[in-house]
C-alpha positions as CSV (number, residue, x, y, z in Angstrom):
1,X,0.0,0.0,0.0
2,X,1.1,3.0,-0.8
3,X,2.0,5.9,1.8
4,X,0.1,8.9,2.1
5,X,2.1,10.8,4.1
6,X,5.7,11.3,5.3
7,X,5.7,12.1,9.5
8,X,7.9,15.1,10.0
9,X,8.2,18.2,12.1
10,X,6.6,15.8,15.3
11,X,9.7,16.4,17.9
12,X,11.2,13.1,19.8
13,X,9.7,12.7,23.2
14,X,11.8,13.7,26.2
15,X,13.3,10.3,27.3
16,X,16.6,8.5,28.6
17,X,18.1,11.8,30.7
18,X,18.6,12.9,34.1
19,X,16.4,14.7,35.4
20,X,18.7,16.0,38.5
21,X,21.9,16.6,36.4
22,X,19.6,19.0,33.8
23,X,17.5,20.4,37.0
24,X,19.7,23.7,38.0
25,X,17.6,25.3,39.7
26,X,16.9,22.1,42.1
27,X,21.1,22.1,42.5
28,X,21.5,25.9,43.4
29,X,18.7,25.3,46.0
30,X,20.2,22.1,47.5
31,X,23.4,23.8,47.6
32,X,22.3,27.0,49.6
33,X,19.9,25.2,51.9
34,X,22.5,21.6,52.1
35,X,25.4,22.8,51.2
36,X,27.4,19.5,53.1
37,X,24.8,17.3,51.3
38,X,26.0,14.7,49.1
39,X,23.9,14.0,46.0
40,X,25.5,11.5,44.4
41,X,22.6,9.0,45.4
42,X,19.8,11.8,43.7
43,X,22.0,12.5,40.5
44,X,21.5,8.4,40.1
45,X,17.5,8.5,41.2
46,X,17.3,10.9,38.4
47,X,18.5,9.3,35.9
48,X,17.0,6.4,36.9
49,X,13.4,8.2,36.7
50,X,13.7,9.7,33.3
51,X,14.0,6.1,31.6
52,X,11.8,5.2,29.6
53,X,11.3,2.2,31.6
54,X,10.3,3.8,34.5
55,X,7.9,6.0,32.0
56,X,6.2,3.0,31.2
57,X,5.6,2.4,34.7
58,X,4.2,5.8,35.1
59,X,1.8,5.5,32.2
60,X,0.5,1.9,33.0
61,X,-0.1,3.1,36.2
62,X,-2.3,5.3,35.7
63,X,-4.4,3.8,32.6
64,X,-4.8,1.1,34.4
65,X,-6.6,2.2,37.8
66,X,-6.9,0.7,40.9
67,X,-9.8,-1.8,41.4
68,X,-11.7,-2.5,44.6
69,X,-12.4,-6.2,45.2
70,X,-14.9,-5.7,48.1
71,X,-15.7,-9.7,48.3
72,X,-14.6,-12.7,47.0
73,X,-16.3,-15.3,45.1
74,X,-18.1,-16.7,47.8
75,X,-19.4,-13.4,49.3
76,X,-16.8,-12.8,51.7
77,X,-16.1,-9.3,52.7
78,X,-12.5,-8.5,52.0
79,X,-11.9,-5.1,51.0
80,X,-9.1,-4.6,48.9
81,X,-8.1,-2.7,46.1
82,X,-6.2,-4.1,43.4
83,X,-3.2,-2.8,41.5
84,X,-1.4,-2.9,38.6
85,X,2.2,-4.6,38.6
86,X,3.6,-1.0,37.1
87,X,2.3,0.8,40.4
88,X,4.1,-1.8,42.8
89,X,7.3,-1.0,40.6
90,X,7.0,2.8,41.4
91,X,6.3,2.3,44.9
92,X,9.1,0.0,45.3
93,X,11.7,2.7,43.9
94,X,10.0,4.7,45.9
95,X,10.5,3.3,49.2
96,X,13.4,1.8,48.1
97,X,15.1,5.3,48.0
98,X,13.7,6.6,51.3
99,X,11.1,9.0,50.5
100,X,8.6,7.6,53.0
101,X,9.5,7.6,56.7
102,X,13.2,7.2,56.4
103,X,14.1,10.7,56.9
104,X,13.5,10.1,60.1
105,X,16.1,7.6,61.4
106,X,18.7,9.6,59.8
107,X,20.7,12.4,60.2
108,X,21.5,16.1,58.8
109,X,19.9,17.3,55.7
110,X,18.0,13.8,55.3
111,X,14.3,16.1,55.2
112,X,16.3,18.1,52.6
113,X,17.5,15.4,50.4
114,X,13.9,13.4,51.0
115,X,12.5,16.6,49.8
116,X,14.7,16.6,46.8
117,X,14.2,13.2,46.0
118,X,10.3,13.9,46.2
119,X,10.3,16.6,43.6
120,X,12.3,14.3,41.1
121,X,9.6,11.6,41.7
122,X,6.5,14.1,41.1
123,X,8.0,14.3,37.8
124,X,7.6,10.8,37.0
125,X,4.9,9.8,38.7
126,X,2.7,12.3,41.1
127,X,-0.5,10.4,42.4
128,X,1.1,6.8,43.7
129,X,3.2,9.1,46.6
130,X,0.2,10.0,48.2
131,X,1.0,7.1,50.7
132,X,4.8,7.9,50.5
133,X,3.9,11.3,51.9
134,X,1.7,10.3,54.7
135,X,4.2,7.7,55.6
136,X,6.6,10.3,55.9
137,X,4.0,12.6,57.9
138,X,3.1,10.6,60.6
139,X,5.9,10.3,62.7
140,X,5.3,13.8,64.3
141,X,1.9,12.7,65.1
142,X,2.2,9.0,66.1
143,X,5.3,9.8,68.6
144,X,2.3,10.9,70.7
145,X,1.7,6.9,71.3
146,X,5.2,5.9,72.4
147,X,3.9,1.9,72.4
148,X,3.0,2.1,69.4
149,X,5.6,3.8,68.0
150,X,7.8,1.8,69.2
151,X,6.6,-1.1,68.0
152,X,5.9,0.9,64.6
153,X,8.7,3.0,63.7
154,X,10.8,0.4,62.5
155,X,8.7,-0.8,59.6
156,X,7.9,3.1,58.8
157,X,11.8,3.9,57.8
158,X,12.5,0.4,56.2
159,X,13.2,0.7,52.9
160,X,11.3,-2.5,52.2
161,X,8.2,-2.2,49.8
162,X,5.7,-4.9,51.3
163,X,1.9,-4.7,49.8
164,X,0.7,-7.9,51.8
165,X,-2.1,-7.4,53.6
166,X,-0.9,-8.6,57.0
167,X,0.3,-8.2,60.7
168,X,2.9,-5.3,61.0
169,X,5.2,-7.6,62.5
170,X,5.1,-10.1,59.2
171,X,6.4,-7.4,57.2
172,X,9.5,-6.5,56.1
173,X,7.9,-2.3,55.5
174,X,4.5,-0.8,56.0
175,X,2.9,2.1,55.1
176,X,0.4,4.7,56.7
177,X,-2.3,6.6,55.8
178,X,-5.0,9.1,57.1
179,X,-9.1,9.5,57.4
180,X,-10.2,13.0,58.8
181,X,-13.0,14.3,56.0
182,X,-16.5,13.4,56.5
183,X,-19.7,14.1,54.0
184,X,-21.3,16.7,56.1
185,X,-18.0,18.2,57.3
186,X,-14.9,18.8,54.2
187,X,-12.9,21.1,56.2
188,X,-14.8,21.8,59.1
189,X,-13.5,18.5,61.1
190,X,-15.4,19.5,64.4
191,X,-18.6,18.4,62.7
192,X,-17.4,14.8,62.3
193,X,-19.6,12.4,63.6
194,X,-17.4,8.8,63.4
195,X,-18.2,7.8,67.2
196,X,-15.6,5.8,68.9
197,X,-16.7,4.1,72.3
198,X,-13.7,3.3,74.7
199,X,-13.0,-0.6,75.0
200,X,-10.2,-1.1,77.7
201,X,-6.7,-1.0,77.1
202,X,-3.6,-2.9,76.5
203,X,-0.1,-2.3,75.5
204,X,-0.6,0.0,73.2
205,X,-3.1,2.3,75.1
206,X,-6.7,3.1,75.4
207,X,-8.2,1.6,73.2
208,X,-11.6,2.2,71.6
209,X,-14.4,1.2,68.9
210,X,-15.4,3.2,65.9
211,X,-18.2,3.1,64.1
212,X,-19.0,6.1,61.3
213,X,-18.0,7.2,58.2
214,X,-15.1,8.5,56.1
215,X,-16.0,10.5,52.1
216,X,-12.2,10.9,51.4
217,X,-10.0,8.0,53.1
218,X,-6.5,8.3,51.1
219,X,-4.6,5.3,50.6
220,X,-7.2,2.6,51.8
221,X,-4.9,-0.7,51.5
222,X,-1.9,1.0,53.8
223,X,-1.0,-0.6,56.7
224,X,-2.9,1.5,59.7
225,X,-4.3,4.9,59.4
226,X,-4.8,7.9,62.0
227,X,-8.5,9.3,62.1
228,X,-10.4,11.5,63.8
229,X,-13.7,10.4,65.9
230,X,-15.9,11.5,69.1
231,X,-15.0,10.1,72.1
232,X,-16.3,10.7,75.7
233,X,-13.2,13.8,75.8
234,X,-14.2,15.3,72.9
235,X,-12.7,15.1,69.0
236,X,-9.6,13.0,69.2
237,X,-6.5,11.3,66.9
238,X,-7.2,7.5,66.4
239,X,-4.3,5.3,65.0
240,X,-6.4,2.2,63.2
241,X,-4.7,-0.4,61.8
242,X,-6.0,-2.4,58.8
243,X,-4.7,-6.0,60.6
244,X,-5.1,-6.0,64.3
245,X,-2.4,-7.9,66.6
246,X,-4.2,-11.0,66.7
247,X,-4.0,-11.5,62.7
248,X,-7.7,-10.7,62.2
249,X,-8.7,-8.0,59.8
250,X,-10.1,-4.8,61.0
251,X,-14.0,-3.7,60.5
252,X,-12.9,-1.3,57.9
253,X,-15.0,-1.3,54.8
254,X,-14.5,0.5,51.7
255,X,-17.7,1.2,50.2
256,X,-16.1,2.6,46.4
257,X,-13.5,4.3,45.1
258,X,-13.3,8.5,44.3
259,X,-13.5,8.8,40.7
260,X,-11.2,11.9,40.0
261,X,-10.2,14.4,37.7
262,X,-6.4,13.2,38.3
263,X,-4.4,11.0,40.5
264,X,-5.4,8.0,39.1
265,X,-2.8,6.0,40.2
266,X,-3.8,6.2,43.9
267,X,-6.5,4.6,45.3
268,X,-8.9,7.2,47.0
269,X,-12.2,5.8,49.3
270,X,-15.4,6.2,50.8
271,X,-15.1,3.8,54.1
272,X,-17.2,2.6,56.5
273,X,-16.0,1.5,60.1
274,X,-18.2,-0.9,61.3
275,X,-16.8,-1.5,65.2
276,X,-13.4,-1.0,64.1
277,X,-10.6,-1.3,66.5
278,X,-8.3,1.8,67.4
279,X,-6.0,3.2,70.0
280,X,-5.9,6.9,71.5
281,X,-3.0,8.7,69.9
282,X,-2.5,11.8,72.3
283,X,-4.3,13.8,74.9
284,X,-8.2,12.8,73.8
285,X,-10.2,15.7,72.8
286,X,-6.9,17.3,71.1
287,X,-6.9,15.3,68.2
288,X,-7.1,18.3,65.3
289,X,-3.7,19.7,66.9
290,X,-2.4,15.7,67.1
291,X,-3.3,14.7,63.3
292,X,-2.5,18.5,62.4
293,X,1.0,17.9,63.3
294,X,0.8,15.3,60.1
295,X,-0.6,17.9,58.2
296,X,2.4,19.9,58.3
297,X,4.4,17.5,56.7
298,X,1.7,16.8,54.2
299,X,1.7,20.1,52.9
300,X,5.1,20.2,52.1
301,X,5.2,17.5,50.2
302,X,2.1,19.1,48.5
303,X,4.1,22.4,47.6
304,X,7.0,19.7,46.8
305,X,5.0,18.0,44.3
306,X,3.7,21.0,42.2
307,X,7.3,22.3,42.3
308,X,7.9,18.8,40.6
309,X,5.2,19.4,38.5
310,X,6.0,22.6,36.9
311,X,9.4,21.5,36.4
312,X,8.6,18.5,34.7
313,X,5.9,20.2,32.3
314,X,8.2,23.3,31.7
315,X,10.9,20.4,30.4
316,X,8.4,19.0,28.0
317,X,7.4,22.2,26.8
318,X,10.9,23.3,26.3
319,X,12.2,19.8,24.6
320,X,9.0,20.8,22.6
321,X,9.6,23.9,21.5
322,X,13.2,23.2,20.5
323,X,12.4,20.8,18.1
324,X,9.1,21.9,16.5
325,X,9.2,24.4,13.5
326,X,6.3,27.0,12.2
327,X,6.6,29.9,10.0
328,X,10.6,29.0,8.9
329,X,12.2,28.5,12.6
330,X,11.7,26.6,15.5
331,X,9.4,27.3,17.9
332,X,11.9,28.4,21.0
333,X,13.3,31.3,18.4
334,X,10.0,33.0,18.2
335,X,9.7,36.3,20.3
336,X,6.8,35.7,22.0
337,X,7.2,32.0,23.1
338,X,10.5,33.0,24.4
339,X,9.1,35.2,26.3
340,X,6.3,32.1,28.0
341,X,9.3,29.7,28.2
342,X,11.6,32.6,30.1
343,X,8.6,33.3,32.2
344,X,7.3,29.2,33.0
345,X,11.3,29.3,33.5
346,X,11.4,32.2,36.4
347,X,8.2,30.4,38.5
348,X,9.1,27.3,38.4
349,X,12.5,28.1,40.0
350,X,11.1,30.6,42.1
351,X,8.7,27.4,43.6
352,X,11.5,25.4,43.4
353,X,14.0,27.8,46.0
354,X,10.5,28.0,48.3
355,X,10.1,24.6,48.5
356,X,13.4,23.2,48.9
357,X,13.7,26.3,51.6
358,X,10.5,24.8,53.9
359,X,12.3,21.6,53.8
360,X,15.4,22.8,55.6
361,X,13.5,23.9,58.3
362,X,12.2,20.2,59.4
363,X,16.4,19.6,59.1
364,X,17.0,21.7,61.5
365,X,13.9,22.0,64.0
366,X,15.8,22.3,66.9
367,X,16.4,26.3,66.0
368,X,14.2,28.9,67.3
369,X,14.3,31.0,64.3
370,X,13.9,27.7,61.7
371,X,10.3,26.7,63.7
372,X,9.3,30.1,63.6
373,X,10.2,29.8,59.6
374,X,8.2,26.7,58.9
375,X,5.0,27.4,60.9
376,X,5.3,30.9,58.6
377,X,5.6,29.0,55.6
378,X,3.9,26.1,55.2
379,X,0.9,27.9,54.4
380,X,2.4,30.3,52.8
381,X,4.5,27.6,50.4
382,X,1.3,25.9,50.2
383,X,-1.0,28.4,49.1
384,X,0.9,30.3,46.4
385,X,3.5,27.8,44.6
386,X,-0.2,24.7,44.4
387,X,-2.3,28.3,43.2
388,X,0.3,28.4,40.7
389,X,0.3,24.7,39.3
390,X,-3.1,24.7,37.3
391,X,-2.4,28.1,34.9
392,X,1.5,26.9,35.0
393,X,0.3,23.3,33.3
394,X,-2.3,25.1,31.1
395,X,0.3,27.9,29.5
396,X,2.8,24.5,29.0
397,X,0.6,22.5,27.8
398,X,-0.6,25.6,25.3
399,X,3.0,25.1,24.3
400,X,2.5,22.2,22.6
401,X,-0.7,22.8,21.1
402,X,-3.4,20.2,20.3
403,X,-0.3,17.6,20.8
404,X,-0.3,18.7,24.7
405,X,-4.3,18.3,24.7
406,X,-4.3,14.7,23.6
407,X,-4.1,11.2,26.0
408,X,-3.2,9.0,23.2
409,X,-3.5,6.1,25.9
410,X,-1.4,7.5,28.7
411,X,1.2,8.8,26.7
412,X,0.1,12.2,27.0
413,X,1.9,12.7,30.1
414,X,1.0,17.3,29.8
415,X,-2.4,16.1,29.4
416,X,-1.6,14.1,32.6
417,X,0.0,16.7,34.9
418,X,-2.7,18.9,34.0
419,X,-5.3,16.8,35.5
420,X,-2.9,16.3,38.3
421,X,-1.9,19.7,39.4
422,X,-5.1,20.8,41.2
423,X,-4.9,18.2,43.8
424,X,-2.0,19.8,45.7
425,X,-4.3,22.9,45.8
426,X,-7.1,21.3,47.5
427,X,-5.8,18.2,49.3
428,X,-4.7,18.9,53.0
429,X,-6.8,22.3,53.1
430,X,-8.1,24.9,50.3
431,X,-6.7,28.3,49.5
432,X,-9.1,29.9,52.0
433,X,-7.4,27.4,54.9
434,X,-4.2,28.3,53.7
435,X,-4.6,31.8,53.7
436,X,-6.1,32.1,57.7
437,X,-3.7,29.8,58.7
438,X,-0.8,32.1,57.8
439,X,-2.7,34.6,59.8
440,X,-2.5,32.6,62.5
441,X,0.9,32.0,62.1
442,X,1.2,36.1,62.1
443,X,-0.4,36.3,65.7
444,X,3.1,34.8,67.1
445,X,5.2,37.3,68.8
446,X,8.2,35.9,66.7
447,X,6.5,35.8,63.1
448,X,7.5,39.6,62.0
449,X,10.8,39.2,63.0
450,X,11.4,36.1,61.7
451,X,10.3,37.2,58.5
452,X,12.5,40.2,58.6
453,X,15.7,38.0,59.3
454,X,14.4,36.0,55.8
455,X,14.2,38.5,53.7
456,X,17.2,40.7,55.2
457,X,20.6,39.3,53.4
458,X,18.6,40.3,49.7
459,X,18.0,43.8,51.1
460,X,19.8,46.6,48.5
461,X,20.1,44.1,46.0
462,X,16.7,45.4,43.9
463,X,14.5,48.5,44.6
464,X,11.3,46.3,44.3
465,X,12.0,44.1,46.4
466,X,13.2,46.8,48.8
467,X,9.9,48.2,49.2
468,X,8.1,44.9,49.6
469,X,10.1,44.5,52.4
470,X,9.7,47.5,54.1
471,X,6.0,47.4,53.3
472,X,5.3,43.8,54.6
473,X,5.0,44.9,58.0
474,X,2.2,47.4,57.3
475,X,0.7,45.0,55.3
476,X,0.5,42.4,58.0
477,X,-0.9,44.9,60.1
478,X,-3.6,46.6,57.9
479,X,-4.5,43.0,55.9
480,X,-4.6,40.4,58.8
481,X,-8.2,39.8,57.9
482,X,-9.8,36.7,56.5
483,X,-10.9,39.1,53.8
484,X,-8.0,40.3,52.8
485,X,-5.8,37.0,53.9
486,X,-4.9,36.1,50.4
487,X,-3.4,38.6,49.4
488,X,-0.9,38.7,52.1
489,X,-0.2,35.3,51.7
490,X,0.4,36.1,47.7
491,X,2.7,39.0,49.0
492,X,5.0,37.1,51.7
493,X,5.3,34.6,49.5
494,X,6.7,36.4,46.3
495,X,9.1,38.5,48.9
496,X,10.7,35.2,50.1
497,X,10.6,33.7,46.5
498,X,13.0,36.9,45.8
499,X,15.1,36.9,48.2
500,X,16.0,33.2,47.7
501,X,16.5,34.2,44.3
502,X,18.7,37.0,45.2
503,X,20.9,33.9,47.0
504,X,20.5,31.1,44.8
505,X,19.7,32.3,41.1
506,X,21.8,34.0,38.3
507,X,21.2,37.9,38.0
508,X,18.9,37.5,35.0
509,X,17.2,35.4,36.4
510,X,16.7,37.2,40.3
511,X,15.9,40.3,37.9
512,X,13.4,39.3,35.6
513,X,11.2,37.8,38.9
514,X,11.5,41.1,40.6
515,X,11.1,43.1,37.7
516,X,7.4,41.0,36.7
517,X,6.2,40.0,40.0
518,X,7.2,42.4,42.2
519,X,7.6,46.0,40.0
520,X,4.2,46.7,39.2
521,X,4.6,45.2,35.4
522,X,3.2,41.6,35.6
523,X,0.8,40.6,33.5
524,X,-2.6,38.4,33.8
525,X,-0.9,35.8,31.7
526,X,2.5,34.4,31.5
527,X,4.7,35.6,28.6
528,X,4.5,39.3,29.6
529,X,8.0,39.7,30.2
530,X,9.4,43.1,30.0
531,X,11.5,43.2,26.2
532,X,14.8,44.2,28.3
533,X,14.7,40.4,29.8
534,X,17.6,38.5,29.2
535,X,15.7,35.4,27.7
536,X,18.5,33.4,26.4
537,X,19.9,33.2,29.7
538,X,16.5,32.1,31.6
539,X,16.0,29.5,29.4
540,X,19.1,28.0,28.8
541,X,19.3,27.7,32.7
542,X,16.0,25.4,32.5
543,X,16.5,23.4,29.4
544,X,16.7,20.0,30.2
545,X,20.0,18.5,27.5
């Protein structure tokens, strides 16, 4: 048969490279935040993640969604969800490199270089970490319950992958998960009506049965969970495990499973507890400042994982762009797409150097100023860089044209981050959360100084920034209403996102951010660059080789 048509002009797909080696921006923050880190061991994760292997993995994954296989075939209950062999691969990796709960049995920088590791991973393969992350949250929270910590703790740092569904102490890893929304409650948690009635005690504590309801339970075949339910004392932290001590399986059923925009790799639930079995973590009646202390960690990993995001569809964009040709030259050499790559370029480092910046602090929580620094901006990290993700993915994705629309059967992997990128937004508390938490943050005696001390070693270095700085304090004062809470968290974070750019970034690039986002000439779109930016040297800084 004849051919009709010769293919041409389609670019070759970004495949086989390293995503750490080409990631500069990741490197210059890892070097100002680490600087005695070694990262040998995430220069070979990267490479690893950008084969196509482990692309294959990553697509499978996620066209092939988890199953729930609530009974067997001869109608008993057994309430598992069922995977594909290419998600078991990525968690293993995953695991394997100690992005779960192994930062914790290890010593400086390890919260750095988990947090590097993290972003690299989001670039593969977003919506199977969920229970990486809350493996990695829960230590904070469970070292409330020193029995069953102990007992526990082990398991959380291995760097064993084990999906069986059995004992703790049968396997060689576990992982954790968490159950805190209700249908009638979303955010507000204080309206949660999952009862638990107290049932005597044993080694590992009070102990108590639950019977209720969760409409988002994330992660339902980990290994245990920590909830929230009603006891006698009030709203308190429950850790449930999914196998109790004696072998038998916990009254935890999963009713269906959330079908989402994105993250379709993970497993999300509707679960019933039907007398379940769990123990008091903490004081009872304190359990939203107990599972809140997970939360933290959580939203790190959630402004981790858009930084991933943006870096990953700012690389396909730019492999894109340098290959595809209209009206005589290649895309990357016309004006005005220089000018969307050069700004895509400026926020994805910019979320990058305020990402990697939160992590330090969990390195090094033993300083005054460092906790002051992370209960500042974790909501501040987590509002503006996950606000950021969805108009990031739709400008890179524009990049590519119908070719970034498409699925083609997984393959489509802008098309995939697109769906992906509001998550991180909404998971682990909305904007409007975000935003009051920051001003509750702002009621601590040491939050304006500590601030201050942030932005101080960029002060003199551009006349923007300069009077953002000085103006911050006002602006805490006059805008520390809910009303007018967004906005401040918009302005602190695009003062600290400059002044770690001042540290960390090349002139053009610290300029061009402070010129757009802070100088009173930044558009409603990207690619509204002043024409005095020095493109060629934004973009050739974020061009992956």
């Amino acid at each position: 048969m004849q051919a009709t048509h010769e293919v041409f002009n389609q670019p070759v797909p970004l495949v086989d490279y390293n995503l750490f080696a080409d990631n500069r921006a990741l490197q210059a923050a890892l070097k100002f935040n680490a600087p005695a880190l070694d990262t040998a061991s995430l220069r070979a994760l990267g490479a690893q993640l950008g084969t196509a292997q482990m692309q294959a993995h990553a697509r499978l994954a996620n066209v092939h969604t988890p199953e729930l296989r609530s009974h067997d075939r001869f109608g008993h209950r057994i309430d598992q969800v069922e995977f594909h062999p290419s998600y078991h691969a990525l968690m293993s990796v995953a695991v394997g490199e100690g992005l779960h709960g192994t930062p914790w049995g290890e010593g400086a920088h390890a919260h750095t270089r988990r947090a590097a590791g993290f972003m690299l991973f989001t670039e593969l393969e977003p919506s199977m970490l969920c229970p990486i992350s809350m493996t990695y949250a829960v230590t904070p929270a469970l070292r409330s319950n020193a029995a069953i910590y102990a007992d526990w703790a082990p398991k959380l740092t291995s760097r064993a992958y084990d999906p069986a569904l059995k004992r703790w102490c049968d396997k060689a890893g576990v992982t954790m998960g968490m159950g805190m929304t209700e249908k009638q409650g979303g955010s507000d948690v204080r309206a949660n009506t999952t009862r638990a009635v107290p049932d005597g005690s044993d080694a590992w504590g009070q102990r108590f049965t639950v019977t209720g309801h969760k409409w988002f339970f994330s992660a339902p075949m980990c290994d245990a969970f920590l909830i929230l339910a009603q006891t006698p004392g009030g709203l308190s932290c429950l850790f449930l495990p999914r196998v109790l001590p004696d072998g038998s399986i916990n009254a935890l059923h999963i009713q269906r499973l959330k079908d989402k925009l994105g993250n379709k790799a993970n497993a999300s639930a509707e679960v019933e507890f039907a007398d379940a079995t769990a123990w008091l973590v903490g004081e009872e009646g304190r359990g939203v400042p107990q599972i809140l202390a997970m939360g933290t960690m959580t939203r790190l990993d959630c402004a981790l994982g858009t930084s991933g995001l943006m870096r990953q569809s700012l690389c396909i964009a730019l492999n894109h762009t340098a290959q595809r040709q209209a009206f005589g030259k290649r895309l990357i050499e016309q004006p005005l797409m220089r000018n969307v790559l050069a700004d895509l370029a400026l926020e994805s480092e910019a979320a990058t150097a305020l990402a990697i910046r939160l992590a330090r602090c969990f390195d090094q929580a033993g300083d005054a100023h460092e906790q002051a620094i992370a209960r500042l901006l974790t909501p501040v990290a987590k509002f503006w860089i996950c606000k950021r993700g969805s108009p990031f993915a739709q400008e890179a994705m524009e990049c590519l044209g119908g070719n970034g629309y498409v699925e083609e059967g997984g393959e489509g992997i802008m098309a995939r981050i697109y769906r992906e990128m509001p998550v991180n937004s909404i998971w682990e508390g909305a904007g409007n959360m975000m935003a009051i938490d920051l001003l509750r943050a702002l009621r601590k005696a040491d939050a304006a100084a500590a601030l201050a001390h942030e932005l101080a070693p960029a002060k003199g270095m551009h006349p923007a920034l300069d009077r953002l700085a000085a103006e911050l304090p006002l602006r805490v004062a006059d805008m520390a209403t809910e009303a007018e809470a967004r906005r401040l968290a918009q302005d602190v974070a695009l003062a600290v996102q400059a002044a770690l750019l001042a540290q960390t970034a090349p002139a053009a690039v610290f300029g061009a951010f402070c010129d757009s986002r802070l100088g009173g000439h930044w558009g409603l779109c990207f690619g509204s660059l002043g024409a005095g930016t020095d493109f060629d040297a934004i973009i050739d800084r974020a061009m992956p080789r």
